[in-house]
C-alpha positions as CSV (number, residue, x, y, z in Angstrom):
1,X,7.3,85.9,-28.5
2,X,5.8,83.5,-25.8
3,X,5.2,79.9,-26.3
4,X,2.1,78.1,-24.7
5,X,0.4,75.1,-25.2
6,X,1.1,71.3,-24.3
7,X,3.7,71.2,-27.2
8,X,6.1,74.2,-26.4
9,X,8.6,72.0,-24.8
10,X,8.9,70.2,-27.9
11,X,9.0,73.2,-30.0
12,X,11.7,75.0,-28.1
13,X,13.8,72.0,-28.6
14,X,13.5,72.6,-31.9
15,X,15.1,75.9,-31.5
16,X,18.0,74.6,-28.8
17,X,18.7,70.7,-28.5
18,X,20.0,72.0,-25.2
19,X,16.6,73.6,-23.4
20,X,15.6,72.2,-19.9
21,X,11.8,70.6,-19.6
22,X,9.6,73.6,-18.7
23,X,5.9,72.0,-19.3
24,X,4.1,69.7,-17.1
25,X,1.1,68.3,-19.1
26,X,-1.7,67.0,-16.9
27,X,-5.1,65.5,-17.0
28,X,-8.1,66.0,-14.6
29,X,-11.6,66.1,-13.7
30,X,-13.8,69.3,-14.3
31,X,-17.0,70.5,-13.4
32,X,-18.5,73.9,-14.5
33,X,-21.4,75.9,-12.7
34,X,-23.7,78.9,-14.0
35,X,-21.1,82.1,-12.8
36,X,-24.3,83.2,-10.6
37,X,-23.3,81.1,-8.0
38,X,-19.6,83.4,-7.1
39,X,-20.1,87.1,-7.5
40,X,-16.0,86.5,-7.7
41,X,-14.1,87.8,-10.8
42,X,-10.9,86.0,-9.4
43,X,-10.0,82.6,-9.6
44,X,-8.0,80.2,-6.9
45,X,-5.5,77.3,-7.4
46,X,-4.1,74.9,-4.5
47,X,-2.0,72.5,-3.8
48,X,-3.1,69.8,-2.3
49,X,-1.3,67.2,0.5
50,X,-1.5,64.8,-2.4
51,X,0.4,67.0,-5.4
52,X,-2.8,67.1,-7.1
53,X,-3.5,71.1,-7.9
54,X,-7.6,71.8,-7.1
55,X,-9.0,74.8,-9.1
56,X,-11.5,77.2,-9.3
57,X,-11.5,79.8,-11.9
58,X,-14.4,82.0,-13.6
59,X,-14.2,81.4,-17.7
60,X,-16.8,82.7,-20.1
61,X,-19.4,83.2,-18.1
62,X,-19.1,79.9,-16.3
63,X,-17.0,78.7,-13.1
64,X,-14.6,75.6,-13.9
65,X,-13.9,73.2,-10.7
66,X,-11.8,70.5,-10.6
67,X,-8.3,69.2,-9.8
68,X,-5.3,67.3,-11.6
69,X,-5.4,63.8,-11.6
70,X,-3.0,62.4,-13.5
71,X,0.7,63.9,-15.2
72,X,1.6,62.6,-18.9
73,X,4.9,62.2,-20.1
């Protein structure tokens, strides 16, 4: 049984008081692109110097681009 999902933390507390913080919720900025342009079936995430994560990742037929900008508590 896996949790996902921006409220897992909170759910697994439900289940132990005691659990550590294991989600980091973030916002961002996104583009997407026709898939045409990458022949690639793979998708790559960074770090960058900043802490912001960049991304680019093939999803239904489209190609996401973008980075995290901001973290929410």
């Amino acid at each position: 049984f896996k949790l996902t999902g921006a409220w897992a933390d909170k759910i697994r507390l439900k289940d132990n008081p005691k659990a550590a913080k294991r989600i980091c919720i973030v916002a961002g900025s996104h583009l997407t692109y026709d898939q045409s342009i990458s022949s690639s079936k793979f998708g790559l995430c960074l770090p960058s110097p900043d802490g912001r994560v960049l991304l680019v990742v093939p999803w239904l037929n489209r190609i996401i681009a973008g980075t995290t900008e901001k973290t929410y508590d």
